[in-house]
C-alpha positions as CSV (number, residue, x, y, z in Angstrom):
1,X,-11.1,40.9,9.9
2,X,-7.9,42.6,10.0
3,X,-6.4,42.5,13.6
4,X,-3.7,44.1,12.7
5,X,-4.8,47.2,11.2
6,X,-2.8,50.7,12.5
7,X,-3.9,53.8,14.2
8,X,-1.7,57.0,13.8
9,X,-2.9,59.8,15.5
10,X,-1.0,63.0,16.2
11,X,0.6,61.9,19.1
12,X,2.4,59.0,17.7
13,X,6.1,58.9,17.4
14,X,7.1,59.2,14.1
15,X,9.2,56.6,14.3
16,X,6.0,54.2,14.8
17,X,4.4,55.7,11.3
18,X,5.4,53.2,8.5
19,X,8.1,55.4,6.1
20,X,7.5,55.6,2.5
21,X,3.5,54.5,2.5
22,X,0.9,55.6,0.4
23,X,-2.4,57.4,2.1
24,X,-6.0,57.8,0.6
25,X,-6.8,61.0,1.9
26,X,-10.5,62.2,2.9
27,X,-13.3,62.7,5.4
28,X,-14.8,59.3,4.4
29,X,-18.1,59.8,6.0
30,X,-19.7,56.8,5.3
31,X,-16.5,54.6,2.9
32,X,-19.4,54.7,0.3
33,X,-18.6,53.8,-3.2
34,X,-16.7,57.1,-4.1
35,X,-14.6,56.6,-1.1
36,X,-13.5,53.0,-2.4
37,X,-12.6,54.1,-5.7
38,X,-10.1,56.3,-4.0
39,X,-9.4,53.4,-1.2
40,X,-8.9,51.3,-4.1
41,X,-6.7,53.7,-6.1
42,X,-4.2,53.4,-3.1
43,X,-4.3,50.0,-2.4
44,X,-2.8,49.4,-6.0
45,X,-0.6,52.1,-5.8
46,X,0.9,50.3,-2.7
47,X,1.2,47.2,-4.3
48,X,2.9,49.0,-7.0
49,X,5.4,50.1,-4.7
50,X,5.9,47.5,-2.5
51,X,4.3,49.5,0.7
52,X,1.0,49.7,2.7
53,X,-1.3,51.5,2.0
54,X,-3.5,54.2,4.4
55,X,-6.2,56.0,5.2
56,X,-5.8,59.7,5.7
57,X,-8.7,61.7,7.6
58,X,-9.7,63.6,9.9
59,X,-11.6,64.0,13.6
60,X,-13.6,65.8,14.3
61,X,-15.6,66.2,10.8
62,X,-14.3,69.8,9.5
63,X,-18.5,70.5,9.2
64,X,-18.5,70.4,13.1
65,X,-15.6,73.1,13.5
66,X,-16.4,75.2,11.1
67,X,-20.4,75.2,12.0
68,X,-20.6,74.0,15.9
69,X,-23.9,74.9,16.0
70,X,-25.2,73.0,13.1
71,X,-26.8,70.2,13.9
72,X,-24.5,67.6,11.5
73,X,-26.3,64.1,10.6
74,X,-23.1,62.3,10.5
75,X,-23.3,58.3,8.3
76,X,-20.2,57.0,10.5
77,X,-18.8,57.9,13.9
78,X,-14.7,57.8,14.3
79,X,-15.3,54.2,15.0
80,X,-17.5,53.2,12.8
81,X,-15.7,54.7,10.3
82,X,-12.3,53.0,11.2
83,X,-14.3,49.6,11.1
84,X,-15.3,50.3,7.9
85,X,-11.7,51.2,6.6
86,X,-10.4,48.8,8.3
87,X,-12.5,46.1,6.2
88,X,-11.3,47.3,3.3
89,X,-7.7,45.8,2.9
90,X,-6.2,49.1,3.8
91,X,-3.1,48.5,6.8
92,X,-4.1,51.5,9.0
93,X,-5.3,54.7,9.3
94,X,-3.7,58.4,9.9
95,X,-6.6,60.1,12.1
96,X,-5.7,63.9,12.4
97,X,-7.2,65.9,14.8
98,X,-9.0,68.6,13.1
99,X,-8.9,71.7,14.9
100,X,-8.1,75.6,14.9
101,X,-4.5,74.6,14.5
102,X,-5.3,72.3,11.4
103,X,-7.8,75.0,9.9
104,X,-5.4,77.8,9.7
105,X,-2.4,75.0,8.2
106,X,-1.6,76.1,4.4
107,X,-2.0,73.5,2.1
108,X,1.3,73.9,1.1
109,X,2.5,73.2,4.8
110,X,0.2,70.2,4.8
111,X,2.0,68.9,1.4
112,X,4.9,69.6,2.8
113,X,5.3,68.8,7.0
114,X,2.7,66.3,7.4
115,X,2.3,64.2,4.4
116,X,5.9,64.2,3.5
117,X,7.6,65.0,6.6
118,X,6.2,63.4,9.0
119,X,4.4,61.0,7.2
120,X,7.3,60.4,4.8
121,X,4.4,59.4,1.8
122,X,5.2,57.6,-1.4
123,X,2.0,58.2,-3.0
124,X,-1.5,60.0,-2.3
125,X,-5.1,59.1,-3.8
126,X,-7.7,61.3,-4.0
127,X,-11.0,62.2,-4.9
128,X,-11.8,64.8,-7.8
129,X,-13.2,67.3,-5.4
130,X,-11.5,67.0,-2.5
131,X,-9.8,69.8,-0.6
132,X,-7.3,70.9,2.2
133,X,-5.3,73.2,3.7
134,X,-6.6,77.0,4.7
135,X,-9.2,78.8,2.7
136,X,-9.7,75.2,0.9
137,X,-6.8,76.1,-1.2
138,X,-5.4,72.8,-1.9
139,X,-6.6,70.8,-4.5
140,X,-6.0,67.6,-6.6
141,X,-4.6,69.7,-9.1
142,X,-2.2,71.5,-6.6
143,X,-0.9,67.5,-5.9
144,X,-0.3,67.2,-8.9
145,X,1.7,69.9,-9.8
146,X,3.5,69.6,-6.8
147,X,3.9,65.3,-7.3
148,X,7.5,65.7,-9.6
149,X,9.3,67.8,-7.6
150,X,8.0,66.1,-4.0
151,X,8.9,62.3,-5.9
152,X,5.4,61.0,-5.2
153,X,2.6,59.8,-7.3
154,X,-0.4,61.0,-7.1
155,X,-4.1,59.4,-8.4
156,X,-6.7,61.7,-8.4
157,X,-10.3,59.5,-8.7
158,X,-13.4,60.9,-10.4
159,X,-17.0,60.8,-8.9
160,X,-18.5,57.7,-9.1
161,X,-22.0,57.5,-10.8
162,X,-25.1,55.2,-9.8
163,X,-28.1,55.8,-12.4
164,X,-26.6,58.7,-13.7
165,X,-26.5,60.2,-9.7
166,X,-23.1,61.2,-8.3
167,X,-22.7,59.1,-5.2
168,X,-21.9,61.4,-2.3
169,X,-22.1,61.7,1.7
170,X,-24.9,63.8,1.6
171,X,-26.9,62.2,-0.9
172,X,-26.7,59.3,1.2
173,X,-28.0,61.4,4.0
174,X,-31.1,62.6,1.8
175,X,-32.3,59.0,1.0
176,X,-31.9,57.6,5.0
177,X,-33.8,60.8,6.3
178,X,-36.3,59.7,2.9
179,X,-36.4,56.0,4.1
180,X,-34.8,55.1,0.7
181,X,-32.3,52.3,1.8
182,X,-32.2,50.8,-1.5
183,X,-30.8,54.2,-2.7
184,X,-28.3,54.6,0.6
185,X,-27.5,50.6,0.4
186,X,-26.7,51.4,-3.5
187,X,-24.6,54.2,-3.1
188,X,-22.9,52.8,0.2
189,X,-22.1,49.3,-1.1
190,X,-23.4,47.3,1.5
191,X,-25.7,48.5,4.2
192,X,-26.0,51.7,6.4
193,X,-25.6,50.4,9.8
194,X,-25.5,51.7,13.7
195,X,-24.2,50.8,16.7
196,X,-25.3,51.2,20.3
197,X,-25.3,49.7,23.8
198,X,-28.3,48.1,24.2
199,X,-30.6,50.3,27.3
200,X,-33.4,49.9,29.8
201,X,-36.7,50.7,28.1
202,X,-40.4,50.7,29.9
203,X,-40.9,46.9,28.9
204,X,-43.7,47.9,26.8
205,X,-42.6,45.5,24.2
206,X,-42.7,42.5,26.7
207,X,-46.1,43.2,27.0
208,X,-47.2,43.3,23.5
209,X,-45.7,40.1,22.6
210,X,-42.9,41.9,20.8
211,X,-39.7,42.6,23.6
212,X,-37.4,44.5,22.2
213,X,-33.4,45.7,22.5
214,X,-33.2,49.4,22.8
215,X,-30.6,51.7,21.6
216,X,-30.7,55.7,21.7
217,X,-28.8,57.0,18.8
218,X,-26.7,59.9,17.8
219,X,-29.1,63.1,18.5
220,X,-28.2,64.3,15.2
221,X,-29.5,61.3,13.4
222,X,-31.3,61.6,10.3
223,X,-32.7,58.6,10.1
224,X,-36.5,58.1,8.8
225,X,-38.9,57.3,11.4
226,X,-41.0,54.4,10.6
227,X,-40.1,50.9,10.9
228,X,-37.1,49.1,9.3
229,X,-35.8,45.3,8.6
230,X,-32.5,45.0,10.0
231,X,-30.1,42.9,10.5
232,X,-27.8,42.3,13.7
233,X,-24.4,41.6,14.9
234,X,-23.1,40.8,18.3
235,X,-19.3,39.8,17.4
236,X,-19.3,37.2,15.4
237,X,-23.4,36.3,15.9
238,X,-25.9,37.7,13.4
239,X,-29.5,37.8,14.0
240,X,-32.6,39.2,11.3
241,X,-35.0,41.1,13.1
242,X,-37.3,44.5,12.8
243,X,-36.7,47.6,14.2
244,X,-38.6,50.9,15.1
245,X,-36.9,54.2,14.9
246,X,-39.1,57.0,16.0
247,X,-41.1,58.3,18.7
248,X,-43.8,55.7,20.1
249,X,-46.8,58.2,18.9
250,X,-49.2,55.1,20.2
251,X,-48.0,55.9,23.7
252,X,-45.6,59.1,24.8
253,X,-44.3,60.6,21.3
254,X,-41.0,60.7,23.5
255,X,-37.2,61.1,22.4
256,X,-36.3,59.2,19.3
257,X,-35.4,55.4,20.3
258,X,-34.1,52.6,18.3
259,X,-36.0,49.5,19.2
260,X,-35.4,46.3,17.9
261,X,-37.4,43.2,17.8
262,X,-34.8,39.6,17.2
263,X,-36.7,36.7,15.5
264,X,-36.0,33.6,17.1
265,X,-34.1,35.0,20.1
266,X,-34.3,34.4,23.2
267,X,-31.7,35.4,25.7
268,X,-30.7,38.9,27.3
269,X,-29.2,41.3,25.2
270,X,-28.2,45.0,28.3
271,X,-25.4,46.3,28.2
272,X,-24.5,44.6,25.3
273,X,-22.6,46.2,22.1
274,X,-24.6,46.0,18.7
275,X,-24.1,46.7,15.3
276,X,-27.5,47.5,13.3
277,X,-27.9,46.7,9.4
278,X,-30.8,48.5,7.9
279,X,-31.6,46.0,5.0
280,X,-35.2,47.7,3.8
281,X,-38.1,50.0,5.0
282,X,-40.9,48.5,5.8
283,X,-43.5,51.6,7.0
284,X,-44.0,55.3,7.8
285,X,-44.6,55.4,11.7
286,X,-47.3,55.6,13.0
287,X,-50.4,56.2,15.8
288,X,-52.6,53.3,16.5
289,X,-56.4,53.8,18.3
290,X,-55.3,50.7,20.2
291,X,-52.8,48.1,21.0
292,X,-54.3,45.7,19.8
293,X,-54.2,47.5,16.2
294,X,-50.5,48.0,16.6
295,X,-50.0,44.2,17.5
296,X,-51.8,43.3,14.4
297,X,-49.4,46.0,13.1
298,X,-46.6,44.8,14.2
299,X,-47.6,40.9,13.1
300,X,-47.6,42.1,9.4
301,X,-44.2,44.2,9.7
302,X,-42.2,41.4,10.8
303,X,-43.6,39.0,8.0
304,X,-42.3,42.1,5.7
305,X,-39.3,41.9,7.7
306,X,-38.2,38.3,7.3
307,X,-39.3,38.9,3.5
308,X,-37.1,41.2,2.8
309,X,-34.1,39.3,4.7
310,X,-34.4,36.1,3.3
311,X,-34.3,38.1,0.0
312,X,-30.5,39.8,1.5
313,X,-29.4,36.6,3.2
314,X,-25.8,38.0,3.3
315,X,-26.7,41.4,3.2
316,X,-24.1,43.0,6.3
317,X,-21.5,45.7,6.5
318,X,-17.4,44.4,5.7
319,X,-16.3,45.1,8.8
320,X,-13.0,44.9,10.5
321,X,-11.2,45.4,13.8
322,X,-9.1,47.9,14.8
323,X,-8.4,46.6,18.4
């Protein structure tokens, strides 16, 4: 954990924002192994230099205000994202508010009022295709071009490869929405994981043997429906269980819910906060002729399940706090 880690957001006095740091810059959807290279890249760099070391991104996702009406099948919220980058060594982050104002800034006036201005930067690392400013103009190569006469160093990271397959955001969103979370745990380094206050369901699970915590994700999730091993976290506490993300076809074929069945637990779990690690997919789901199918069903999922997790015994997200 790192309690300490920094939020900067555009209404913090500059005289709060660390001079002289260096910032990995990017939407980080996900900190999947392409974002660590660059995360990684900076970290050095500020050891180099004797200063911390940032993250640079931005909120809302640029998708979302350039294409409001696009449904957009985000990896990680603004706080699950933070968590993430806050696990990674990194002191803080710089969260800028992406909006019309930010759209229409040059990247030259990005270079040149926010990073060094008001940021007062030392160093930048980037990915090979990442860009900035209006009309996308600004580029790794424009950094670097612009790095002697600014007094900065710039890194500029190329993609990072898995099996000959460029790791990316939205290939990670093609395998989930595939229920391939070998491929998304691959390309992610470590697993894809959710978080949710845990709901009132219709206590259909109690009945069936199987009682389960139920959370209603993001609208736009992407997520294949069919049935999943996951792991848990409640703060520090970790629990293996299996989960069901989909529909209920057996009964209502209502809104998409998360529900998810803890072995060995027994205790209750409304209203609380948890973090959910997909560790493998266990089934397509599906509509049973009776319960008593299902439970029979749902019997041989959660041997699957604990299968697959004794196989991943530390198998979790890095995650830190950010207060």
């Amino acid at each position: 954990m790192t309690p300490d880690f920094i939020v900067i957001r555009d209404t913090t006095e500059t005289t709060a924002i660390p001079r002289g740091a260096v910032v990995a810059m990017g939407n980080f959807d996900g900190v999947h192994l392409g974002h660590r290279a660059v995360i990684a890249a900076a970290l050095e760099m500020g050891r180099s230099h004797g200063k911390p070391a940032l993250a640079l991104t931005f909120e809302p996702h640029p998708r979302s205000f350039f294409s409001p009406n696009t449904p957009q099948f985000r990896l990680t919220d603004e706080v699950a994202k933070l968590r993430l980058l806050a696990g990674t060594g990194l002191a803080g982050a710089v969260v800028m508010t992406f909006d019309k104002r930010r759209a229409e800034t040059t990247a030259q006036d990005f270079i040149y009022h926010d990073l060094i201005g008001r940021l007062g930067i030392s160093g930048i690392a980037v990915g090979y295709d990442f860009h900035f400013g209006k009309g996308r103009v600004g580029s790794p190569s424009l950094l670097v071009n612009e790095a002697p006469r600014l007094g900065i160093e710039v890194d500029v990271q190329p993609h990072v490869d898995i099996a000959e397959r460029p790791v990316s955001s939205s290939a990670i969103r093609m395998a989930l929405a595939e229920g391939q979370i070998a491929d998304a745990t691959a390309m992610l380094g470590g697993p894809w994981f959710v978080s949710g206050e845990v709901i009132h369901g219709d206590k259909r699970g109690r009945d069936l043997g199987y009682p389960t915590a139920n959370i209603r994700l993001d609208k736009n999730c992407g997520l294949k429906h069919g049935i999943y091993a996951v792991r848990v976290g409640r703060g520090g506490e970790r629990f293996d269980g299996v989960a069901s993300f989909g529909r209920r076809p057996t009964f209502d074929n209502g809104a998409p819910l998360l529900e998810i069945f803890l072995f060995d637990f027994d205790g209750e779990l409304y209203g609380a906060v948890l973090d959910v690690a997909f560790i493998d997919f266990i089934r397509d789901e599906l509509k049973f002729d009776s319960v008593d199918a299902l439970i029979r069903q749902m019997d041989d999922d959660s041997a699957r399940a604990r299968a697959a997790l004794s196989a991943a015994p530390n198998a979790f997200p890095k995650l830190g706090n950010i207060g």
